[in-house]
ZAMARGU-4260 file (C-alpha; in steps of 0.2 Angstrom, whole numbers, plus 5000, padded with zeros to 4 digits):
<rodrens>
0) 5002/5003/5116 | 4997/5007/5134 | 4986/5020/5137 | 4999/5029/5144 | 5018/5027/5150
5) 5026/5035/5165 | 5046/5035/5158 | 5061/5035/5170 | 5053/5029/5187 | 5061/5020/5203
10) 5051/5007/5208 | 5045/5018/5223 | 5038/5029/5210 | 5028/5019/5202 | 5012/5021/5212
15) 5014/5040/5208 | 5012/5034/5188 | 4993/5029/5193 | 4991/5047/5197 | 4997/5055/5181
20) 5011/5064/5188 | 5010/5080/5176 | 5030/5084/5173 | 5034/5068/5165 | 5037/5063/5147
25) 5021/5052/5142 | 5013/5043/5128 | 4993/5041/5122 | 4986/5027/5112 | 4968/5030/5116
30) 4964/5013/5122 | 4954/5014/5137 | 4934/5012/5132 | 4933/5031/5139 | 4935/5044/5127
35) 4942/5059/5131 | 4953/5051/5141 | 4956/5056/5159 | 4961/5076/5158 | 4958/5077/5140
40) 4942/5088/5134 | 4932/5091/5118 | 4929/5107/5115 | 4916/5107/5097 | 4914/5126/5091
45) 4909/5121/5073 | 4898/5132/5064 | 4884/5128/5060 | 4890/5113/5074 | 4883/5097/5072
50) 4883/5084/5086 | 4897/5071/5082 | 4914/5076/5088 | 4932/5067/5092 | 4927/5053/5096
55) 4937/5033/5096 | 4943/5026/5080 | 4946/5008/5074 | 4957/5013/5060 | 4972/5016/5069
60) 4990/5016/5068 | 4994/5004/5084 | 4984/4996/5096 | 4966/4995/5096 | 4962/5012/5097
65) 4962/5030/5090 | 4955/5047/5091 | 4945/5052/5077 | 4934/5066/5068 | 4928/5069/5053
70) 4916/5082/5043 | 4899/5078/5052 | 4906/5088/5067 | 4898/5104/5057 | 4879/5104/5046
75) 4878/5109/5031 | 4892/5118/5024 | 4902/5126/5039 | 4916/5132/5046 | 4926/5116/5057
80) 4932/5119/5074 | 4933/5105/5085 | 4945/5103/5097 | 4956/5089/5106 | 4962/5095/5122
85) 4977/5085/5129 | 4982/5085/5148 | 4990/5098/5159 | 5009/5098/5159 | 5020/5106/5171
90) 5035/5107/5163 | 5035/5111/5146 | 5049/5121/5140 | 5064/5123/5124 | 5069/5106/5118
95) 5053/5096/5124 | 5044/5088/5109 | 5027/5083/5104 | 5023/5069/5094 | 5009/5060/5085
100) 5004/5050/5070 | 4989/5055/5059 | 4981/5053/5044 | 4964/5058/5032 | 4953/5047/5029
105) 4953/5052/5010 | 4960/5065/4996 | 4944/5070/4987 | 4939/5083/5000 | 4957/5090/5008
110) 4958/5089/5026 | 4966/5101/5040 | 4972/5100/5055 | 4982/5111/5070 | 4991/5108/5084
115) 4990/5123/5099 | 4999/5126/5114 | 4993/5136/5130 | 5004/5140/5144 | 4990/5145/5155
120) 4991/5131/5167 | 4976/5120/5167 | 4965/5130/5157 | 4954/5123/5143 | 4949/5141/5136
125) 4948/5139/5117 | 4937/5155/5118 | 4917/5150/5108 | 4915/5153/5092 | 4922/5144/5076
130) 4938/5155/5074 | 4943/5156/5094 | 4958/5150/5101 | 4957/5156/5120 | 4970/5154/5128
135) 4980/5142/5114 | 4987/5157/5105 | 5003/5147/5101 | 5002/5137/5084 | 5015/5124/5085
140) 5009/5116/5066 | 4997/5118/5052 | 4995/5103/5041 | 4985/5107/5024 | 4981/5126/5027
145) 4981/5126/5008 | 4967/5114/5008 | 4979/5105/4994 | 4976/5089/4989 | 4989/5074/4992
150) 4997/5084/5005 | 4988/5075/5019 | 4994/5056/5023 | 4978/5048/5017 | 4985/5031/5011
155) 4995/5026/5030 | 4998/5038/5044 | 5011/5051/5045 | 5022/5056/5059 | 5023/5071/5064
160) 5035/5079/5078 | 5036/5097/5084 | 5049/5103/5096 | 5045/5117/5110 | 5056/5134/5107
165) 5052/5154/5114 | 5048/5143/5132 | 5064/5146/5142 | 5058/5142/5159 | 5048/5128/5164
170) 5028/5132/5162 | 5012/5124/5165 | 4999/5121/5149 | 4993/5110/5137 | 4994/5105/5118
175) 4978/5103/5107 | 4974/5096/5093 | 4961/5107/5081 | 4949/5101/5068 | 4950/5117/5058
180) 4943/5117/5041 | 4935/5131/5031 | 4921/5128/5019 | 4918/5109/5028 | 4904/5098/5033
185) 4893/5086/5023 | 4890/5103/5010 | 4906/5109/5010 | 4921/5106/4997 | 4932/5102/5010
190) 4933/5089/5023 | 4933/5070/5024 | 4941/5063/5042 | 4956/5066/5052 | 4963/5051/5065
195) 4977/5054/5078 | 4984/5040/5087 | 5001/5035/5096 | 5003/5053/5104 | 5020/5057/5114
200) 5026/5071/5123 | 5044/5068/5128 | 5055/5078/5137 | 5072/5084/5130 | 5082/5076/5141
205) 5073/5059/5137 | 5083/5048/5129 | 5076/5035/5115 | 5079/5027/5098 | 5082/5038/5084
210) 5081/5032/5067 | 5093/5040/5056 | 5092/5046/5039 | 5106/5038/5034 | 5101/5022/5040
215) 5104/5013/5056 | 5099/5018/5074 | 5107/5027/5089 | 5103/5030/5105 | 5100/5050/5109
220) 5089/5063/5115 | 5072/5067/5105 | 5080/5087/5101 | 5096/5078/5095 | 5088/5065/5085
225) 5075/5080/5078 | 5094/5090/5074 | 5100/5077/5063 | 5083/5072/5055 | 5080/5056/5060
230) 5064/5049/5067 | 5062/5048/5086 | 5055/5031/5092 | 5050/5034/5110 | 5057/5038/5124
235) 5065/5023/5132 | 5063/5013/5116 | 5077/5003/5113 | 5085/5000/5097 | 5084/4984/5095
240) 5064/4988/5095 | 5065/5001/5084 | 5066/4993/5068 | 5075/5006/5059 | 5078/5004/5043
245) 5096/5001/5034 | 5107/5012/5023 | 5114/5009/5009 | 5122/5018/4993 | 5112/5029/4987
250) 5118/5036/4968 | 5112/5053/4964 | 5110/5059/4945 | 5125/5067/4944 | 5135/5051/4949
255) 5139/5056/4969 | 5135/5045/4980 | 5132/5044/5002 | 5125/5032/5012 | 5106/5034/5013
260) 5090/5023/5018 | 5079/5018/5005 | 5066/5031/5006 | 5077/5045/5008 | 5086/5040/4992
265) 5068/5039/4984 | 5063/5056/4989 | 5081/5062/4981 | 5077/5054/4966 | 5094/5041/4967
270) 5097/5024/4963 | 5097/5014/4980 | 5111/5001/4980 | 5102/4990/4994 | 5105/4987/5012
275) 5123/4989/5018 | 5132/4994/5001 | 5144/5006/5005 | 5148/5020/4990 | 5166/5012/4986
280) 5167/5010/4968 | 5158/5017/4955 | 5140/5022/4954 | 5139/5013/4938 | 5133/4995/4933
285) 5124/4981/4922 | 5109/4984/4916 | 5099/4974/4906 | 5086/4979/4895 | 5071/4971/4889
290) 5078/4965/4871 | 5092/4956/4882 | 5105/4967/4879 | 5117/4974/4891 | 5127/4991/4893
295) 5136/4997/4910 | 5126/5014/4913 | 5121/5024/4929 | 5109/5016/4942 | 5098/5032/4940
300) 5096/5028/4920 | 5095/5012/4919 | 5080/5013/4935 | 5071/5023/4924 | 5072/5015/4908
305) 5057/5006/4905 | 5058/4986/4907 | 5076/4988/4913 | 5085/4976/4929 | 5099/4987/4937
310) 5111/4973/4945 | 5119/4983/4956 | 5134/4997/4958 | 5152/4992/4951 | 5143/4977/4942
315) 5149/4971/4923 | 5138/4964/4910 | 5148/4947/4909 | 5141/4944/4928 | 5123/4950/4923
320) 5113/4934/4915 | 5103/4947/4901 | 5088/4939/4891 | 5075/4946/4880 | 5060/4948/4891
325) 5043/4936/4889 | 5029/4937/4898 | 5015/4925/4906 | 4998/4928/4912 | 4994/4920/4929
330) 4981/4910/4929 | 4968/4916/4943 | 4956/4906/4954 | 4941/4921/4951 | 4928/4919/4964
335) 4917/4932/4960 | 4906/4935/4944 | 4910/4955/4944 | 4910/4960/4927 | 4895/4965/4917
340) 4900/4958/4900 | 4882/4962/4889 | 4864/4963/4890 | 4860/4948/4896 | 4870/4954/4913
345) 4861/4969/4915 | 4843/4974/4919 | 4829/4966/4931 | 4832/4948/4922 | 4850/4952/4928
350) 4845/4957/4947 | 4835/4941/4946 | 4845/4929/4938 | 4854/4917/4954 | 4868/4914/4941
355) 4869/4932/4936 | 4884/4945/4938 | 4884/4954/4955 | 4892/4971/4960 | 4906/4969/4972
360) 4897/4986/4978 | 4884/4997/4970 | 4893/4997/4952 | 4906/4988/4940 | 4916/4985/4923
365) 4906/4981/4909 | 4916/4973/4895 | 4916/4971/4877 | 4909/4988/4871 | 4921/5004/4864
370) 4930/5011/4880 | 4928/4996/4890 | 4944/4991/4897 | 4942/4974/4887 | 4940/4985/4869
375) 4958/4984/4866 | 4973/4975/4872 | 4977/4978/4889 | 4995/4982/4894 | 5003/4987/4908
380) 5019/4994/4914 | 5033/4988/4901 | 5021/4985/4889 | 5015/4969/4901 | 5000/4961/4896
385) 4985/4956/4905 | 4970/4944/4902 | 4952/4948/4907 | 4940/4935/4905 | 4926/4943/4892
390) 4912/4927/4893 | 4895/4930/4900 | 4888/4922/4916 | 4908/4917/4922 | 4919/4922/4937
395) 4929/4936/4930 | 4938/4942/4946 | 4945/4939/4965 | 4935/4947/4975 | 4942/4951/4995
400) 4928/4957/5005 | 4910/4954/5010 | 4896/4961/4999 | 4884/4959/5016 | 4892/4974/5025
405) 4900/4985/5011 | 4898/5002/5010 | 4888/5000/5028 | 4876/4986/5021 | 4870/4998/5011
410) 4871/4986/4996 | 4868/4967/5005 | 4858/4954/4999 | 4837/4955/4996 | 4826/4940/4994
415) 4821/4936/4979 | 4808/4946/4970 | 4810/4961/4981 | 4808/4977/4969 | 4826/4983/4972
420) 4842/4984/4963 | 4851/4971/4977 | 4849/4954/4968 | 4849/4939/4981 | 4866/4931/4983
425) 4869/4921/4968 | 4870/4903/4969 | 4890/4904/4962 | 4894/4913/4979 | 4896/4898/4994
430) 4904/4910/5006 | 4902/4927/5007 | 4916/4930/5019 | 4932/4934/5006 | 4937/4946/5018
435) 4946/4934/5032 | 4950/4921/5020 | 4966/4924/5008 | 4958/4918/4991 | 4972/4908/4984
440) 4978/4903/4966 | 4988/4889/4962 | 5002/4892/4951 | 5010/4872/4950 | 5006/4868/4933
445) 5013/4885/4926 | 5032/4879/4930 | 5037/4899/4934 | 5053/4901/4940 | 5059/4918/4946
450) 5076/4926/4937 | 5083/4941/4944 | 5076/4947/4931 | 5056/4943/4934 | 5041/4956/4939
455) 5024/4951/4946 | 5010/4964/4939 | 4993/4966/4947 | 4978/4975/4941 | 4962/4980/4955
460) 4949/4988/4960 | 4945/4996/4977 | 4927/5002/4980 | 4920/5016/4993 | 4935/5025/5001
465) 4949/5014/4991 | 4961/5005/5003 | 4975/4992/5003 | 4977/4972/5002 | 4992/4959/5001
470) 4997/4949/4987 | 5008/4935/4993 | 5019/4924/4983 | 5021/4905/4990 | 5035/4896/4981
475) 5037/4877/4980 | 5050/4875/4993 | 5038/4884/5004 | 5046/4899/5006 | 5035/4916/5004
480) 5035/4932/5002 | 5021/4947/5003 | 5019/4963/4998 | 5007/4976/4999 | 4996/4985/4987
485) 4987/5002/4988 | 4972/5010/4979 | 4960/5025/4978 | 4941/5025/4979 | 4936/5017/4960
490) 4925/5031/4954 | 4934/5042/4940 | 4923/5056/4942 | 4934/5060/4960 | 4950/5060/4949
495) 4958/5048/4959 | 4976/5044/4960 | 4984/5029/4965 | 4998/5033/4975 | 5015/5027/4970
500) 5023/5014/4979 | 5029/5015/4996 | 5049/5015/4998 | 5054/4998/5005 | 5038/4990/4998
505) 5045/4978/4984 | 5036/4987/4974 | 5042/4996/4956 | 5025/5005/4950 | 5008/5006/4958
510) 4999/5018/4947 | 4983/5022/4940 | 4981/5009/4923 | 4966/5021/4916 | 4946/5024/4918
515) 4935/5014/4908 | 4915/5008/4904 | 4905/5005/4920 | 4889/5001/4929 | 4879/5006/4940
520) 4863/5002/4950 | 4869/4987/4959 | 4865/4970/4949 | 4853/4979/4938 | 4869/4986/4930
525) 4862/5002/4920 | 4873/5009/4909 | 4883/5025/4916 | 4894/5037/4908 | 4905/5038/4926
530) 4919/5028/4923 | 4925/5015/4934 | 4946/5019/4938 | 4959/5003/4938 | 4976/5002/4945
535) 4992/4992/4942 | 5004/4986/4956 | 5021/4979/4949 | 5034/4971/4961 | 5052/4964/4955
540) 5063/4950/4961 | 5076/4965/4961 | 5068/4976/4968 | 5063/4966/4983 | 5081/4960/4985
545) 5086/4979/4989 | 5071/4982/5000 | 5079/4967/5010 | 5066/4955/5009 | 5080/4941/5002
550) 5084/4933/4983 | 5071/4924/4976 | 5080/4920/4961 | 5078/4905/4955 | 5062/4902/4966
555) 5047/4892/4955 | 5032/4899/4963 | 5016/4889/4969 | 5004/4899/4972 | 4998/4918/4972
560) 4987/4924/4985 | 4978/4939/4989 | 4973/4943/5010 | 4970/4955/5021 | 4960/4968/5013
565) 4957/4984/5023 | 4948/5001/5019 | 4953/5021/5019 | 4934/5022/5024 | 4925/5022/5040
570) 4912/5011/5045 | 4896/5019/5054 | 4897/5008/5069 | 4879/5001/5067 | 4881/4988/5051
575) 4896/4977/5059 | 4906/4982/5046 | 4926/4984/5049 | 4938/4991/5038 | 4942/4972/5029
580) 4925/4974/5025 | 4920/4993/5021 | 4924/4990/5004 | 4927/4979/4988 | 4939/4973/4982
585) 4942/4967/4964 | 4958/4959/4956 | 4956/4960/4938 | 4973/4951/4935 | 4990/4946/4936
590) 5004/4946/4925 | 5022/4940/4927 | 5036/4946/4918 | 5055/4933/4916 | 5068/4933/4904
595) 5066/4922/4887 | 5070/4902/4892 | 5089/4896/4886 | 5106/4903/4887 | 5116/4911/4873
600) 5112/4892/4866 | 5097/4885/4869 | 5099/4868/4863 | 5114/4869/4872 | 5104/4861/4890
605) 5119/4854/4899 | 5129/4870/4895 | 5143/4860/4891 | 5159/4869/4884 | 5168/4855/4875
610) 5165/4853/4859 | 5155/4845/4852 | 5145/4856/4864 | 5127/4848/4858 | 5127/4829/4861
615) 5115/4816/4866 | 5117/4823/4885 | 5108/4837/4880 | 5092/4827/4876 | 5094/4819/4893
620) 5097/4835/4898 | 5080/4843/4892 | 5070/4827/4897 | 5074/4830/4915 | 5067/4847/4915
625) 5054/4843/4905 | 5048/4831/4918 | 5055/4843/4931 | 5042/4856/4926 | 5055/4866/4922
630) 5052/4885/4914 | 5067/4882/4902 | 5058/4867/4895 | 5046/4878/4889 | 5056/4880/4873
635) 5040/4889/4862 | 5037/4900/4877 | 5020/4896/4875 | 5008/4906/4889 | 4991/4895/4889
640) 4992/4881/4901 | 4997/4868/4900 | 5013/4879/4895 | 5023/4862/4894 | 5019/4851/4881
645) 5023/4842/4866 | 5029/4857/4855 | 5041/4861/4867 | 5050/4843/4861 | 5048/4850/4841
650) 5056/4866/4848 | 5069/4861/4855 | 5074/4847/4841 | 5072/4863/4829 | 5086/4870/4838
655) 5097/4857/4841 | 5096/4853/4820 | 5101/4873/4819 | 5118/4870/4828 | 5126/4884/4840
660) 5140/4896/4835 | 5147/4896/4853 | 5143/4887/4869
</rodrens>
């Protein structure tokens, strides 16, 4: 985004942009290399005050910059008052607005921030000490006064939009952004980091995009759109550009319906029909359940059943293809050995062992002891089932990141025989860059086809500040699709939540799986009693069809790859780090859920309806899919690869020799 945007001028006027003309709307990204910018001021009154204040960020919602602050603005445990001073404005009054993105940096010390108004012309006054506000007597927003934990966006920034009322006649003055937090700094229990990016003050009579509630767009002014709840693009923005998204049905609990996107029919708790269904009909359908039966209930149940596909509003069970449910691990391409599995992984001989285990950070899992997460089977959401790899001195997870700069380097590589807990790099490790390179498992020989039916589980890890990554599906006629995936910082102690998934994300759970046996110490991987956190992400063939990312149904997947890691965490700006880098990331494993091979017959291949419905066709039949690669030619539903083999031809002779009652 530019550093700033002049809105509404003739092409005489544009000159006068360069001069910052102060009674027009305006936006700031923070992307010039000088911070504050050009009639913005910085005003620290912390106390105790440290020397750090706002200052450019990296982590940022748009473009390449961001302001920023976090808890070193104060020493010790202090009270946090750093101020963000915007430019002078000449014409604020009733129905202007102010708006911004922001977010924290992370939930396990509660963040603060206010936004101030002065209407004393071009004064900066915000008075000198820690509980001042000069001349900016006018609070215009206080998110987190509570000090409340989750209230803060910490996962992706938040907008926020405030509009101007009590100012009936045009005035001079400013806004301000305020660091404010009580009981902060590095010994305090509150405060962690605060960004602010994409800043716009818009003028009433400024007409933008404004994304409705109810889906869709229209083009109003920013007090208009603010009156029906949407969300106000920009002035000027088109709405073409906006990317609003779509309505749909949206079927409350007590069966009414209205037309609603899908994240405001998430935070109403209603069953989402998907882009562009309209509420005619009932607010019943199909539902399949995981023993393969099927009933006609409300979306909202069958949603929140356990295992259960809703098929859609006003749909019958004789157009819903129902099947017991099976699953299928997916077998990964680990690249990292990151699991301490016994001894002989722990201790010096460990940290000096070039084929040893190695912590993606300065800890990890250890396996096969009581309250690891390999003590017991592991299942997920629906009961899904994942396999971790237990074997000593083996890669036992995808790693996305670069061990070299983690955590600010404070965990790199050290020459052999160097008295510290850092091992060298291990001679299984080739590349240490897994950050820029989407590590990528083929899924060919597995003969997966997605049903409208199918979900893809993944269990992780994220390291120091937790953070996000993508998991992308390639399919064999090349098509793709990517979602993403979130996480909290790994270390149980912090009682860290994963946050649920993100509406229009293709995603059905993201959840904290549980806390179990860890390391620490780097590589010499001592024994702790601070549990190591693990989450699940689930995504669904159905639900990313409602999300409007298309049908994969039918799809036969190719490959599974997981890219683009970033952190929630901040790198010091000395060790080179980024965000893809400030943190590990582990992927533990991956699961997929699909409806039981076979029709209401299985041996019943060509699905013929005249009988004698099983014939000689139907071994033809089978033999094509079988060399197909074909998921229904895995008659046994056998999950260890290669999952198509000669007991699938037993199976399906069994079968046939047991006849069919109906085609």
């Amino acid at each position: 985004m530019n550093t700033r945007t002049c809105i509404g001028l003739s092409a005489a006027g544009v000159a006068a942009c360069a001069g910052l003309a102060r009674g027009q709307s305006f936006t700031e990204g923070f992307e010039g290399a000088v911070f504050p910018p050009a009639d913005w001021f910085i005003h620290n009154q912390s106390n105790p005050i440290a020397t750090p204040q706002w200052r450019l960020g990296t982590l940022n919602h748009s473009g390449a910059g961001s302001a920023r602050d976090d808890y070193t603005c104060g020493s010790g445990t202090s009270t946090l008052s750093d101020w963000l001073i915007g430019r002078q404005m000449t014409t604020l009054q009733n129905g202007d607005s102010i708006s911004f993105w922001t977010r924290s940096d992370g939930d396990a010390f509660p963040d603060r921030m206010q936004l101030r108004m002065s209407l004393a012309g071009a004064s900066t006054n915000t008075g000198t000490t820690e509980f001042d506000v000069g001349d900016f007597g006018t609070l215009l927003l206080d998110i987190n006064p509570g000090y409340t934990s989750g209230v803060f966006p910490t996962t992706a920034y938040g907008q926020f939009t405030v509009t101007i009322s009590g100012v009936p006649v045009a005035t001079a003055g400013r806004f301000a952004f305020r660091y404010f937090v009580e009981d902060g700094g590095p010994g305090g229990n509150n405060s962690f980091g605060v960004r602010v990016d994409d800043v716009a003050y818009i003028q009433g009579s400024t007409t933008g995009a404004c994304c409705l509630a109810t889906g869709g767009c229209q083009f109003i002014a920013a007090s208009a759109c603010a009156t029906q709840g949407g969300t106000f693009a920009g002035p000027g923005v088109a709405c073409a550009a906006a990317n609003c998204a779509p309505g749909g049905s949206c079927c409350l609990t007590n069966e009414t319906c209205s037309v609603q996107t899908a994240a405001a029919c998430a935070t109403a708790g209603g069953a989402w029909g998907g882009a562009g269904t309209s509420c005619t009909g009932s607010c019943s359908g199909a539902c399949c359940f995981p023993d393969g039966t099927c009933s006609v209930v409300t979306g909202f149940s069958c949603i929140i059943t356990s295992g259960a596909t809703y098929f859609g509003n006003s749909t019958t069970c004789s157009a819903a293809p129902c099947r017991p449910i099976s699953f299928q691990a997916l077998p990964l391409a680990y690249n990292w050995n990151g699991m301490s599995s016994d001894a002989s992984e722990q201790g010096e001989s460990n940290r000096t062992d070039p084929a040893g285990y190695r912590s993606i950070s300065d800890r990890g899992l250890l396996l096969n002891q009581p309250g690891s997460i390999n003590s017991g089977p592991v299942l997920g959401t629906d009961s899904m089932p994942y396999t971790i790899p237990s074997a000593g001195h083996t890669l036992d997870i995808v790693h996305l990141g670069d061990r070299r700069t983690c955590d600010n380097a404070n965990h790199n590589w050290n020459p052999p025989g160097t008295a510290v807990n850092c091992g060298a790099q291990p001679t299984w490790l080739t590349n240490n860059d897994q950050a820029t390179i989407p590590q990528v498992s083929p899924m060919g020989a597995l003969s997966a086809t997605l049903s409208a039916q199918s979900r893809i589980g993944v269990i992780y890890q994220i390291s120091n500040g937790g953070g996000r990554f993508d998991t992308r599906l390639t399919f064999t006629d090349n098509t793709s699709v990517t979602v993403t995936m979130r996480g909290p910082d790994w270390f149980a102690p912090f009682n860290p939540t994963t946050p649920p998934p993100t509406p229009g994300s293709g995603l059905i759970v993201q959840r904290n799986l549980g806390d179990y046996l860890a390391t620490e110490s780097e590589d010499v991987a001592t024994s702790t009693t601070n549990n190591l956190i693990v989450s699940e992400a689930v995504f669904s063939v159905q639900q990313l069809r409602l999300d409007g990312y298309g049908d994969f149904t039918g799809k036969r997947i190719a490959s599974i790859a997981f890219l683009n890691p970033v952190g929630n965490a901040t790198p010091n700006g000395t060790s080179g780090a980024t965000p893809a880098t400030i943190c590990g990331f582990a992927i533990l494993g991956a699961s997929l859920s699909f409806p039981a091979p076979g029709q209401a017959c299985y041996a019943n291949c060509d699905a013929s309806t005249q009988p004698p419905v099983l014939n000689v066709a139907d071994f033809s039949c089978f033999l094509q899919k079988f060399a197909a690669g074909d998921s229904y030619a895995n008659c046994d539903a056998s999950t260890q690869p290669p999952v198509l083999n000669v007991a699938d031809f037993s199976c399906f002779l069994q079968k046939f020799a047991a006849g069919c009652s109906a085609p």
